[in-house]
C-alpha positions in Angstrom: 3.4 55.2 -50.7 1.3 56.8 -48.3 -2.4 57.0 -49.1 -2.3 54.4 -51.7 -5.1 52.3 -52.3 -5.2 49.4 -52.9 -6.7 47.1 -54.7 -9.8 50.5 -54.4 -10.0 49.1 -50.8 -7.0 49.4 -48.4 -5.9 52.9 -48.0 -2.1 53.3 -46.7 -1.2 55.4 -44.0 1.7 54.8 -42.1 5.0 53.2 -42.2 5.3 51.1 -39.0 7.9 48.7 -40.4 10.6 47.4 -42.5 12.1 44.3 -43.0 13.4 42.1 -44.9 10.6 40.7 -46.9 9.0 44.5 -47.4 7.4 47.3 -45.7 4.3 47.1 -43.4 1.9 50.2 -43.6 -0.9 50.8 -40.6 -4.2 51.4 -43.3 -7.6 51.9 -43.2 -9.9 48.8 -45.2 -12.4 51.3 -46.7 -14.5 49.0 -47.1 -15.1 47.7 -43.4 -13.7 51.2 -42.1 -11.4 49.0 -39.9 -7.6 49.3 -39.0 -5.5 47.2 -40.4 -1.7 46.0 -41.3 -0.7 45.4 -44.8 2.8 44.0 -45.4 3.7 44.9 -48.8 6.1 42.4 -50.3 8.8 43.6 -53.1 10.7 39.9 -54.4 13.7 39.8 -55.8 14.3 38.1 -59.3 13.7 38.1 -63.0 10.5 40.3 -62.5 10.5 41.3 -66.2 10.5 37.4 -66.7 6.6 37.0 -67.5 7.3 32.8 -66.5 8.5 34.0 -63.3 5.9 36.3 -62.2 3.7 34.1 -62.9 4.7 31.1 -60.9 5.6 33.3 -58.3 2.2 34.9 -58.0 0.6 31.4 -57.8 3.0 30.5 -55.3 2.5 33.2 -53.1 -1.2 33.1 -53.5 -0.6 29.2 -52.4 1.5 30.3 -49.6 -0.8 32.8 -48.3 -4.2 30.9 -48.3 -2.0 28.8 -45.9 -1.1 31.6 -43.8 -4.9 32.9 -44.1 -6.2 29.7 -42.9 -4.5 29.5 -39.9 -7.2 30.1 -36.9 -5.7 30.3 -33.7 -5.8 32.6 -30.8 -1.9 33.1 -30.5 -1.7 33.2 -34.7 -1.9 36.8 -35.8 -5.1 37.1 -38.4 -4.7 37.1 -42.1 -7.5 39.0 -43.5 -6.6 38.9 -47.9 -4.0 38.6 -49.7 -3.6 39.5 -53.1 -1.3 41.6 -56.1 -1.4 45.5 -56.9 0.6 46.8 -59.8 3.3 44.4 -59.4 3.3 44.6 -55.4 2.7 41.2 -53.7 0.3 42.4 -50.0 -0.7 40.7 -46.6 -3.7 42.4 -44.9 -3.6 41.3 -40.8 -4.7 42.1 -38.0 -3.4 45.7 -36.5 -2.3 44.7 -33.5 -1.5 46.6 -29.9 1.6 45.2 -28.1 5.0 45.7 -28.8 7.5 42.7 -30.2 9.6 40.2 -27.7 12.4 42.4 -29.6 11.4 45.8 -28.8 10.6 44.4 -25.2 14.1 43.3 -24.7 15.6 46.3 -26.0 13.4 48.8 -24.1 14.3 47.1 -20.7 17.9 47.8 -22.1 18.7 44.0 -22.8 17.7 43.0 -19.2 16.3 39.4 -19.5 12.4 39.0 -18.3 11.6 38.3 -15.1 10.3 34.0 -15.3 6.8 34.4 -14.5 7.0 36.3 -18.0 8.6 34.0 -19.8 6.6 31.2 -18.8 3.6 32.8 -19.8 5.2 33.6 -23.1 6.7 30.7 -23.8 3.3 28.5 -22.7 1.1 30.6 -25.4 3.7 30.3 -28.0 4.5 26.5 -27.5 0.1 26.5 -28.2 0.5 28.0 -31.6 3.2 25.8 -32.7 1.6 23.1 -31.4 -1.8 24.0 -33.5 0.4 25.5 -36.9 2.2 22.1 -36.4 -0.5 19.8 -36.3 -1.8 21.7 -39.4 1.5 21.0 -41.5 2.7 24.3 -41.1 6.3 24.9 -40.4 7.2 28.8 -39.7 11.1 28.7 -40.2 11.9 32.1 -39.0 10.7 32.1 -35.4 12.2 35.2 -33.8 11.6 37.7 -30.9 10.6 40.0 -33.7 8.3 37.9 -35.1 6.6 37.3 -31.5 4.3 40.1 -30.1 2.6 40.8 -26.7 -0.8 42.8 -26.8 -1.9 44.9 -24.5 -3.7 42.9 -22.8 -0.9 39.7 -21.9 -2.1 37.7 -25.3 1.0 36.5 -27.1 0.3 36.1 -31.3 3.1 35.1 -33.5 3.6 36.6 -36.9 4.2 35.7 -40.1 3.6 31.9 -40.2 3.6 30.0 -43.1 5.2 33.7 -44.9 9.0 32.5 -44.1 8.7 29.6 -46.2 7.2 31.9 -48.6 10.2 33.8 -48.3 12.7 31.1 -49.6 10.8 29.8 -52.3 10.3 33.7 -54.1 13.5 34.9 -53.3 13.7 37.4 -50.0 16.2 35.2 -48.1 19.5 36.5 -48.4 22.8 34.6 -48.4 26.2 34.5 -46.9 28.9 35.9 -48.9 30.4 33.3 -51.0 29.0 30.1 -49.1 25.6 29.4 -51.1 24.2 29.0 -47.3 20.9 30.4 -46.8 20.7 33.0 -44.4 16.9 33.5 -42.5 17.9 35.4 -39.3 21.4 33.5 -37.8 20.4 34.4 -34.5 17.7 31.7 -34.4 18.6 29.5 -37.2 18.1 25.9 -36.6 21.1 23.2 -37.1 19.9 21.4 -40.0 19.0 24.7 -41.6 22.4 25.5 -41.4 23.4 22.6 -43.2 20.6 22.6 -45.8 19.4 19.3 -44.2 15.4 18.7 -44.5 13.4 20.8 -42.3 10.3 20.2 -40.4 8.7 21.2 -37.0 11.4 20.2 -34.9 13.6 22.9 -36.7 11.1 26.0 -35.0 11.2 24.1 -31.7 15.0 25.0 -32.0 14.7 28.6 -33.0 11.8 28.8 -30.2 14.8 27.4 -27.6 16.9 29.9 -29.0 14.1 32.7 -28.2 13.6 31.3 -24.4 17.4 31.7 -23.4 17.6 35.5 -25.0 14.4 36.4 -22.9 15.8 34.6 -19.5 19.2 35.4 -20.1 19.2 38.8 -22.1 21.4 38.0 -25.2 20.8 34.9 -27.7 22.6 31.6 -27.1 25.7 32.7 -29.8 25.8 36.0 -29.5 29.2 35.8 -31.4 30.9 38.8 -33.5 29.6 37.8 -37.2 27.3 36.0 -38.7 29.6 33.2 -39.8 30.7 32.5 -36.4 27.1 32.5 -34.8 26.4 29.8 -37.6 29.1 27.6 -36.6 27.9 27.8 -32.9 24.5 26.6 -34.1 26.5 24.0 -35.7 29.3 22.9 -33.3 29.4 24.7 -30.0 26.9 23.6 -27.3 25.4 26.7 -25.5 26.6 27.8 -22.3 23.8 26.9 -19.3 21.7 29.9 -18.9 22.2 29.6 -14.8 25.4 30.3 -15.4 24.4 33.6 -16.5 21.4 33.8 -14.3 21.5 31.8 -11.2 18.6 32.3 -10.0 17.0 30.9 -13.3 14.4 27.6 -12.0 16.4 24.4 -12.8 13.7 22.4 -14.6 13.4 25.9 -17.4 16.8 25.8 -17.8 16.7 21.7 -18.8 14.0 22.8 -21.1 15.8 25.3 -23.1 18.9 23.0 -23.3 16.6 20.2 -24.6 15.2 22.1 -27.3 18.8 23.5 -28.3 19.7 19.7 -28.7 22.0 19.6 -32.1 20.4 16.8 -33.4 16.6 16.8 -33.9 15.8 13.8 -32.3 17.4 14.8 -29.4 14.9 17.7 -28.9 11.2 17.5 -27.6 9.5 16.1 -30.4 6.2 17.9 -30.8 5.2 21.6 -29.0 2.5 19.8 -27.4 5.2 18.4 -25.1 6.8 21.3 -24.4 3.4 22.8 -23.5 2.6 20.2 -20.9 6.5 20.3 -19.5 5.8 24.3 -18.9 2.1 23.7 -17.5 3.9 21.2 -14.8 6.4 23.2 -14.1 4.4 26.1 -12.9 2.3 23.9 -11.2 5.0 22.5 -9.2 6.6 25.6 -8.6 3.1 26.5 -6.8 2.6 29.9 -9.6 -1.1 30.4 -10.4 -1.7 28.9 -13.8 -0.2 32.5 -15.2 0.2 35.3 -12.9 -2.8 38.3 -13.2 -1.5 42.0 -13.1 -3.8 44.8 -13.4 -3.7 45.6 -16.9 -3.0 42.0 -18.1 -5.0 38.7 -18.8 -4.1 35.2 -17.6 -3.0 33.2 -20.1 -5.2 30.8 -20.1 -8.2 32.8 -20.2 -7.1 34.1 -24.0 -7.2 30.4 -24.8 -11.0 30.4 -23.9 -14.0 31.4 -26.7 -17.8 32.0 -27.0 -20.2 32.9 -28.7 -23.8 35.3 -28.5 -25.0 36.8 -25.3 -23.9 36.4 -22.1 -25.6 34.9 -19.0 -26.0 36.3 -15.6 -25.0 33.9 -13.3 -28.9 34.5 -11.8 -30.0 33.1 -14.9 -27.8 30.1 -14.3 -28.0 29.1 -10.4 -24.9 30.9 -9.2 -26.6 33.8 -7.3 -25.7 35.8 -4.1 -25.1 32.8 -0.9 -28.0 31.2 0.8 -28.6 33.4 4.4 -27.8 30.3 6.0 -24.2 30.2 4.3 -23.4 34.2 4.7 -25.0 34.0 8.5 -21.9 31.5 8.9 -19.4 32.5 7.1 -19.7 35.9 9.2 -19.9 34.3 12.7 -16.1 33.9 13.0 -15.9 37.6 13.1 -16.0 40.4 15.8 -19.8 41.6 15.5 -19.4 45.1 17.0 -23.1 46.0 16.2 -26.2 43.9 18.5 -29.2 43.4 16.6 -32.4 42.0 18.1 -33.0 38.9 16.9 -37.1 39.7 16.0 -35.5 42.3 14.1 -33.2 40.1 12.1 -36.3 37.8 11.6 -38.3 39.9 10.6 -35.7 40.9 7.9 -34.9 37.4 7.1 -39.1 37.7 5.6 -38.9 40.5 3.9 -35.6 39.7 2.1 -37.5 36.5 0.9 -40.4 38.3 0.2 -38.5 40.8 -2.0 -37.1 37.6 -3.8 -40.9 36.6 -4.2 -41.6 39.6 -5.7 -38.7 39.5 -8.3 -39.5 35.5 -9.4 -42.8 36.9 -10.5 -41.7 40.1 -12.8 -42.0 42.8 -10.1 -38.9 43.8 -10.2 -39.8 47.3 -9.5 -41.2 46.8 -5.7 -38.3 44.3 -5.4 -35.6 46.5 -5.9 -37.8 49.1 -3.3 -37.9 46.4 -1.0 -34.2 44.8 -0.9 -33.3 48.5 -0.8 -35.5 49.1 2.3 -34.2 45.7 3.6 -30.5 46.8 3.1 -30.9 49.9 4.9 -32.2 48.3 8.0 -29.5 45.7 8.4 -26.9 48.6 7.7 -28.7 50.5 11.0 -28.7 46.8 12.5 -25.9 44.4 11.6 -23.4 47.1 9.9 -22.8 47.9 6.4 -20.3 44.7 5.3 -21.9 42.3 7.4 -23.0 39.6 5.1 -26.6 40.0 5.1 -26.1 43.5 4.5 -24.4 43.0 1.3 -26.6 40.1 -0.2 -29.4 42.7 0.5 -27.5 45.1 -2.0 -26.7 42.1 -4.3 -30.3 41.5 -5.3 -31.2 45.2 -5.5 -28.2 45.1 -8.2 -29.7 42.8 -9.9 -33.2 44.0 -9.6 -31.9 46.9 -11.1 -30.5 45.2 -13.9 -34.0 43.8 -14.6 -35.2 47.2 -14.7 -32.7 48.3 -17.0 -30.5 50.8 -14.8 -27.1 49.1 -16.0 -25.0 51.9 -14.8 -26.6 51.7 -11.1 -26.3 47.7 -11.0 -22.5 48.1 -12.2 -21.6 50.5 -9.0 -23.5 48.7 -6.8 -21.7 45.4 -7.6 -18.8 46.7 -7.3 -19.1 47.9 -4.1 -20.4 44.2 -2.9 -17.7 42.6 -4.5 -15.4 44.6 -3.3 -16.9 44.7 0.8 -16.9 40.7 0.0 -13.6 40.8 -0.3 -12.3 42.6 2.5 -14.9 40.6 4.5 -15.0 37.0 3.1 -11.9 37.1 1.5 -11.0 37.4 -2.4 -12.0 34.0 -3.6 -15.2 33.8 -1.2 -18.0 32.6 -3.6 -20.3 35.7 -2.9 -17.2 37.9 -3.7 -16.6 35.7 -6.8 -20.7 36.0 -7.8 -21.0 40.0 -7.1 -17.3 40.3 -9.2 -19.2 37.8 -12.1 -22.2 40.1 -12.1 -20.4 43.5 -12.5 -18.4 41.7 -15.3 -21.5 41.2 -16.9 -23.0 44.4 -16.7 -19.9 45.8 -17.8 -20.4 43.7 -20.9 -23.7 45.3 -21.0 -22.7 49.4 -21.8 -20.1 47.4 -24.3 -17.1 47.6 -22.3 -15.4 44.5 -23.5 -12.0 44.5 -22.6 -12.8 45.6 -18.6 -15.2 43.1 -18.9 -13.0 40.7 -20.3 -10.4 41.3 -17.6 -12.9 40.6 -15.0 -14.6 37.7 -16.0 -11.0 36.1 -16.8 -9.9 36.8 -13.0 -13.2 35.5 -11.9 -12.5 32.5 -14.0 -8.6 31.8 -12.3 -10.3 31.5 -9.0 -12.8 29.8 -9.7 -10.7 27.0 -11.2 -8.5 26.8 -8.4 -11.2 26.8 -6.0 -13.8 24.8 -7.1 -12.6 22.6 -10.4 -12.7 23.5 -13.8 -16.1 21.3 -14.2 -18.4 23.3 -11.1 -21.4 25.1 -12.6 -20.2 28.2 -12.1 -16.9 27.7 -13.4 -18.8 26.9 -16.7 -20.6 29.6 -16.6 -17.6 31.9 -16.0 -16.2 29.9 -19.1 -19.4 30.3 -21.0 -19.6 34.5 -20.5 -16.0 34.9 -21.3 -16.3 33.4 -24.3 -19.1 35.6 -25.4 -17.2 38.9 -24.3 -14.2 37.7 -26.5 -17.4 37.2 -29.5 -17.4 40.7 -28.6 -14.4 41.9 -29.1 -14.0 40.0 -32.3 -11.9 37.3 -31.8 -14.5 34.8 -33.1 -12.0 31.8 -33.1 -11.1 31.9 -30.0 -15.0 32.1 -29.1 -15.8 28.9 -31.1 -12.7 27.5 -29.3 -14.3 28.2 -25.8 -17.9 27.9 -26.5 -17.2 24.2 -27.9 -14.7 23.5 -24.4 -18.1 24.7 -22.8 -20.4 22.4 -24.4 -18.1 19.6 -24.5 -18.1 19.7 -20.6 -22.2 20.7 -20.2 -22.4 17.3 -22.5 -20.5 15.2 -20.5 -21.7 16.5 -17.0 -25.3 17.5 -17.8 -26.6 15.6 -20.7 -26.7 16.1 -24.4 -30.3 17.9 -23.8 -29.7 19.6 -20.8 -30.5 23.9 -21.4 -27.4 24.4 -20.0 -25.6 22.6 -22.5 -28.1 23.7 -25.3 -27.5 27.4 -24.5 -23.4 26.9 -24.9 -24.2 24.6 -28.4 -26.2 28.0 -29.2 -23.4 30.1 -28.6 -21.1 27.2 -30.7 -23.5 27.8 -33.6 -22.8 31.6 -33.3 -19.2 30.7 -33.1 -19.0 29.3 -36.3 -21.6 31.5 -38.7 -19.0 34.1 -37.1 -16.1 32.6 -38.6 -18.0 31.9 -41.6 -18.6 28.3 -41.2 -22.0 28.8 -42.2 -22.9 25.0 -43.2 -21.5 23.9 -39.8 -23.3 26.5 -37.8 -27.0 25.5 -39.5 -26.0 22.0 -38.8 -25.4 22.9 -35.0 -28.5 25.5 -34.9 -30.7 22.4 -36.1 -29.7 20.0 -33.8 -30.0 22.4 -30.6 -33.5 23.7 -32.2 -34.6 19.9 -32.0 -33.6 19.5 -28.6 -35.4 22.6 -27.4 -38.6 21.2 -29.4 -38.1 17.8 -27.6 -37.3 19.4 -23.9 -38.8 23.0 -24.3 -41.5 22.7 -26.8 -42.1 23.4 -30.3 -43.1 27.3 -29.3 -40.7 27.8 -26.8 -38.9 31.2 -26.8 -35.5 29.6 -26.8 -36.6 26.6 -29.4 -37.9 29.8 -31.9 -34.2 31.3 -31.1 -32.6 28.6 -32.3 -34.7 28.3 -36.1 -34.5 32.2 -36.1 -30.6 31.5 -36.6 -31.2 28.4 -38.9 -33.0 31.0 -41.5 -30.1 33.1 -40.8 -27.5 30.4 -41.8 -30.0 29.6 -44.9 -29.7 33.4 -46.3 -25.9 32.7 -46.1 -25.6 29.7 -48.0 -28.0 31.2 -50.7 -30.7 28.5 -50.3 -33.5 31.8 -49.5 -36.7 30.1 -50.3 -36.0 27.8 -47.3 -35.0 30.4 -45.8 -38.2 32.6 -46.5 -41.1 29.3 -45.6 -38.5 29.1 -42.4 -39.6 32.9 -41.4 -43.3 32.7 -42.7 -43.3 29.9 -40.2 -41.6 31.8 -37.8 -43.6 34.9 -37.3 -46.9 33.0 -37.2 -45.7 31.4 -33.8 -44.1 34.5 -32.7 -47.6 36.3 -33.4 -49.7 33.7 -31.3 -47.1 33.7 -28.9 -45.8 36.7 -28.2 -47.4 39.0 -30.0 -47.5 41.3 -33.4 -45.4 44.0 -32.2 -43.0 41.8 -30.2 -39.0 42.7 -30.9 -38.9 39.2 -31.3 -41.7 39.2 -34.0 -40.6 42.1 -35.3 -36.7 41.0 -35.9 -38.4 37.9 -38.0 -40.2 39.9 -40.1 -37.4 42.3 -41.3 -35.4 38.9 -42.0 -38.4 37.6 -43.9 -38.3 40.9 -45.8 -34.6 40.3 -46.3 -35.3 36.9 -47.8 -38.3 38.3 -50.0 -35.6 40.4 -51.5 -33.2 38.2 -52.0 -35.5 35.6 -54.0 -36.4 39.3 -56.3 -39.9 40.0 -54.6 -39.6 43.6 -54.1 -42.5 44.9 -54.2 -43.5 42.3 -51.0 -40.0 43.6 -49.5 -40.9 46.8 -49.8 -44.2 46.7 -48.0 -42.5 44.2 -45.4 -40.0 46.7 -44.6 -42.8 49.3 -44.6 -45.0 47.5 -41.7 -42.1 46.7 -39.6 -40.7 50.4 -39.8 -43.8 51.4 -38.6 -44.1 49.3 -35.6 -40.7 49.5 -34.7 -40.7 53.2 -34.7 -44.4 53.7 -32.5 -42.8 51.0 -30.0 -39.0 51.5 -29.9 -38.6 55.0 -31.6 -37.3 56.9 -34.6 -33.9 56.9 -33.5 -33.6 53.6 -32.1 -31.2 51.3 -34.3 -33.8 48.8 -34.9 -36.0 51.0 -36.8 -33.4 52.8 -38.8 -32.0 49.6 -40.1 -35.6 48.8 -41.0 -36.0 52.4 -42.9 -32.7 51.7 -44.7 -34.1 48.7 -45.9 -37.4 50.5 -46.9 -34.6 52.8 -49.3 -32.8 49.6 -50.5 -36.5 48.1 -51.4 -37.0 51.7 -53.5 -33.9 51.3 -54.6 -34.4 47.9 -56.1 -38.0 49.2 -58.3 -35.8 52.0 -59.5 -37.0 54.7 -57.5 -34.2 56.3 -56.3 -36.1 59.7 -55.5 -38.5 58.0 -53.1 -35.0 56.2 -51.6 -33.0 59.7 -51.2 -35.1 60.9 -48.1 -35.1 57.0 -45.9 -31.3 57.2 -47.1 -31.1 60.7 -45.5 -33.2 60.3 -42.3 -31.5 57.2 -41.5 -28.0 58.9 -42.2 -28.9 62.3 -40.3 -30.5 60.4 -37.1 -27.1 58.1 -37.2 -25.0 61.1 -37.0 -27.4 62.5 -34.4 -26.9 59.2 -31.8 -23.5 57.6 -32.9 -21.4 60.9 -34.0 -20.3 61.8 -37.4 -17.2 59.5 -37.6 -19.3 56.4 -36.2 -19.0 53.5 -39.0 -22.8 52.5 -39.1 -23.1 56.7 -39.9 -19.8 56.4 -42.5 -22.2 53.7 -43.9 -25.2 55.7 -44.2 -23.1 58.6 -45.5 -21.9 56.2 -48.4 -26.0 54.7 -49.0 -27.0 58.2 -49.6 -23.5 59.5 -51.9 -24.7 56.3 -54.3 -28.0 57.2 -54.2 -27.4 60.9 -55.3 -25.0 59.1 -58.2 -27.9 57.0 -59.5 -29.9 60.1 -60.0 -27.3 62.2 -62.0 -26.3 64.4 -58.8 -22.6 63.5 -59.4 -21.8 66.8 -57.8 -23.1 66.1 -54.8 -22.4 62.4 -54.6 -18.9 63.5 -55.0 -18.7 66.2 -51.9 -20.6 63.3 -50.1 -17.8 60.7 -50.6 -15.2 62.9 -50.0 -16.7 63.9 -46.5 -17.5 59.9 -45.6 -13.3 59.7 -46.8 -12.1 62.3 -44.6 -14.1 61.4 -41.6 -12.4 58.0 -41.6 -9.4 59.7 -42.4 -10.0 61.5 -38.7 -11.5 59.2 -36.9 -9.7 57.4 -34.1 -8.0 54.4 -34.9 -10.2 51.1 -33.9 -7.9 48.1 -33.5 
């Protein structure tokens, strides 16, 4: 089946697996250029019965909307679901990580040491605990069907797909018994005995899971599948200790309690079980989940945000008072003498470069914290703490200036002289190690970002509380790098924790809290929840109004995404006298040729096309073109997106040879920037293929396609 397409969208590549309810294929979606999964399922039964296929296809499609509306951060991602030629497909999520099966078996059947489990078996007791709460039972819970990313996240497969399973015929059965099989291993009592089945029954299979990954081998581990069913049945399960001594008491009473025989004999909801393994670690003295160098604390993948992150300058949380550093140093050996007129003398000119910075200078304050730093090196030393907070604003001067690169290094070298000298969860290490997070977020490297803002995070729970300021703030930018790296739900998830707590602490009006409802807006129109998102967008731009004023940057923010959310829910001329309004306030208060203006004019443009006004689109699109490309420049991606929409606006009045050449430039300059295999380029590529088509080039439109199709074909897999 490789390179099929599908459904003239999803493009099969590899086999990656096969099972017992079909294949699964690594493809490209063609029309998103992303990586995907799609599970190909091939039923049994009547299939020339025309009755049958068609109940079955409504029953799948029934099943799968389930599956597809399941949102949770330890729930892999159904993307569509549909029927091709007969064949019954899942598109998900193309995950990196490796199954709680192939785990066990590549550490040769060795169980995993506990801190592991734990962390496992707290993430996946969360998903049951949401899927459950939904009405979702998965019935065929399984190492296999449990997978570990790269980065420490656990996701569970196939929910709501097992139940699927049974009702369209991929469940097998035991020779001659009529009893249904799923996977014995993991199968629950009362599916045994065809008794009714609800959540409890996966809390079973999930005990079943926890004693093969602390003890090696599943609880019956018996010579055929008969016998394994009868210990389900009949047998109670030797104590793990007795295989692993070593094994805490209180996880060994929890896997025994959930391998209870009779369901009401088991925890009763996952939600328990969740809170039994949060206490236990907690008593045990563990760090809420362990952090290695290539993994994420648990907890931190439960977090979620939403637009653009914060510095923690922005936010109240920068380098320590003098006062505090001066102290927090004295208990050291001081092996350098400085003169105290010196020091004082320093002391101004450090506040003086702060002067400088709160007024928009950031230019002669970076010159003077880096003078300032230099003289309390010759003076104090190069880790003494005065030193380093001298360095720590000349980072983020520099970050003002726009020299990302040069702030990133230089925060890590504060952060990491912190440490040695104050110690690892020191709040100036814990600032400096926020701030390089965020400029790492910056050049758009999310998942180092995301690592260090979720360490950040653990210590600053478990030094200061999970309500301080900056432990929000921590919250709030995490959430936004994980907006980043596309897991909007688990963004919404964090920026609404966020806001929950700003409301509660701060006040309902409070900026802080406004800026995380923002983000919560963001969230949503992400995960298409576009009616919910204006909702929260109109709220927070009435509260800026109220607090800010009417012509506030941040209030004008807040309706730039209300027209936004309009556009989406088709209601355009709102949408349009929303942006009319808009740009007259961003002209008289920022300026015609603003970015700010600028990015509400293109949307006002978009809007004017949308309601069929082209020939005002088109000279919209025109002006801001212009403007963007005298003050950003012709390559920047602001003014290529306007150009593109100056073709789309030709495109529209039917001239497509006035269209070709904006479709071309925009493509070429793309290429130039991004690369050849870059999507927004693919993109381009395909804008001017259709463009050739519509004016009898088929030839050429043709040799286009095929190029844009083979570049995807080599690009390198984006997951």
């Amino acid at each position: 089946m490789s390179g099929t397409l599908i459904q003239g969208r999803y493009r099969l590549h590899e086999l990656i697996g096969r099972g017992g309810m079909g294949e699964v294929w690594r493809a490209l979606d063609e029309s998103l250029g992303r990586r995907v999964a799609v599970k190909c399922l091939k039923p049994s039964g009547p299939s020339r019965d025309a009755g049958f296929t068609r109940i079955l296809q409504e029953r799948f499609r029934r099943e799968a909307r389930v599956a597809a509306a399941l949102q949770h951060r330890g729930i892999t991602v159904v993307h569509d679901f549909g029927e091709h030629d007969g064949l019954l497909f899942l598109v998900m999520e193309l995950l990196d990580g490796r199954n709680l099966l192939q785990i066990l078996d590549d550490a040769s059947r060795s169980p995993l040491p506990v801190p592991d489990i734990t962390d496992i078996a707290e993430q996946v007791a969360d998903a049951l605990a949401y899927t459950h709460a939904q009405g979702v039972v998965h019935r065929d819970l399984k190492p296999a069907n449990i997978i570990r990313l790269s980065d420490g996240a656990v996701k569970i497969c196939d929910f709501g797909i097992a139940r699927l399973g049974h009702d369209i015929g991929f469940t097998s059965r035991l020779t001659g018994s009529g009893v249904a099989m799923g996977t014995p291993h993991y199968m629950s009592p009362e599916q045994i005995d065809a008794s009714e089945v609800d959540h409890r029954s996966d809390l079973y299979s999930f005990g079943c899971v926890l004693y093969e990954l602390a003890t090696g081998a599943p609880p019956f581990d018996l010579g055929d599948a008969w016998s394994i069913l009868v210990g389900h049945r009949d047998t109670e399960p030797e104590p793990p200790r007795v295989k692993r001594p070593e094994l805490p008491e209180e996880l060994q009473r929890l896997i025994l309690d959930l391998l209870a025989k009779d369901p009401e004999h088991r925890p009763q909801d996952a939600a328990d079980v969740h809170g039994r393994l949060k206490a236990m670690r907690a008593a045990a003295g563990v760090a809420a989940h362990p952090v290695a160098p290539a993994e994420l604390p648990g907890w931190a993948r439960g977090f979620s945000t939403g637009c653009a992150a914060h510095s923690t300058r922005a936010h109240g949380a920068a380098a320590l008072p003098h006062h505090e550093l001066t102290a927090a140093w004295s208990t050291r050996p001081v092996n350098v003498a400085a003169d105290p007129d010196t020091l004082a003398s320093l002391a101004a000119r450090h506040a003086e470069a702060v002067d400088l910075g709160r007024v928009g200078n950031w230019r002669q304050a970076y010159e003077l914290h880096t003078a300032v730093a230099e003289a309390r090196d010759r003076a104090q030393g190069p880790e003494h703490p005065d030193t380093l907070s001298a360095r720590y604003e000349a980072a983020y001067s520099l970050t003002r200036l726009g020299r990302t690169e040069e702030a990133l290094r230089m925060y890590e070298y504060v952060a990491e002289a912190r440490r040695r000298v104050l110690g690892p969860d020191d709040p100036g290490t814990l600032a400096a190690r926020h701030e390089a997070a965020y400029e790492l977020g910056r050049l758009g490297r999310y998942l180092e970002a995301h690592r260090e803002f979720a360490a950040v995070l653990a210590a600053r729970e478990r030094t200061v509380g999970p309500n301080h300021p900056d432990t929000l703030q921590c919250k709030h930018n995490l959430g936004v790098n994980l907006g980043m790296l596309g897991r909007a739900q688990e963004a919404y998830t964090m920026a609404a924790e966020v806001a929950e707590v700003r409301t509660r602490v701060l006040g309902g009006d409070d900026p802080e809290t406004l800026v995380t409802r923002f983000e919560v807006g963001h969230a949503l129109g992400r995960t298409g929840r576009a009616a919910e998102a204006l909702r929260t967008y109109q709220e927070v731009a009435e509260a800026r109004a109220r607090v800010l004023g009417p012509d506030h940057a941040e209030t004008l923010a807040a309706r730039y995404e209300i027209g936004i959310c309009l556009g989406r829910l088709g209601r355009n001329a709102e949408a349009l006298a929303l942006y009319e309004d808009l740009v007259a306030a961003l002209t008289r208060t920022v300026g015609s040729a603003d970015t700010e203006t600028l990015r509400a004019r293109h949307a006002l443009g978009v809007n004017l096309g949308q309601l069929g006004q082209w020939d005002r689109a088109l000279a919209e699109a025109r002006d801001v073109a212009a403007v963007r490309e005298r003050v950003l420049g012709a390559t920047h991606p602001d003014t290529l997106v306007s150009k593109r929409e100056i073709a789309v606006g030709l495109g529209w009045l039917g001239r497509w040879s006035g269209a070709l050449p904006f479709y071309r430039e925009v493509a070429e300059a793309r290429e130039r920037v991004l690369g050849p295999a870059h999507p927004h380029t693919l993109t381009s590529r395909n804008d001017e293929a259709r463009c050739l088509a519509q004016l009898g080039r088929t030839a050429e439109a043709q040799a286009l396609y095929r190029r844009v199709s083979e570049q995807r074909e080599e690009s390198p897999e984006r997951l």
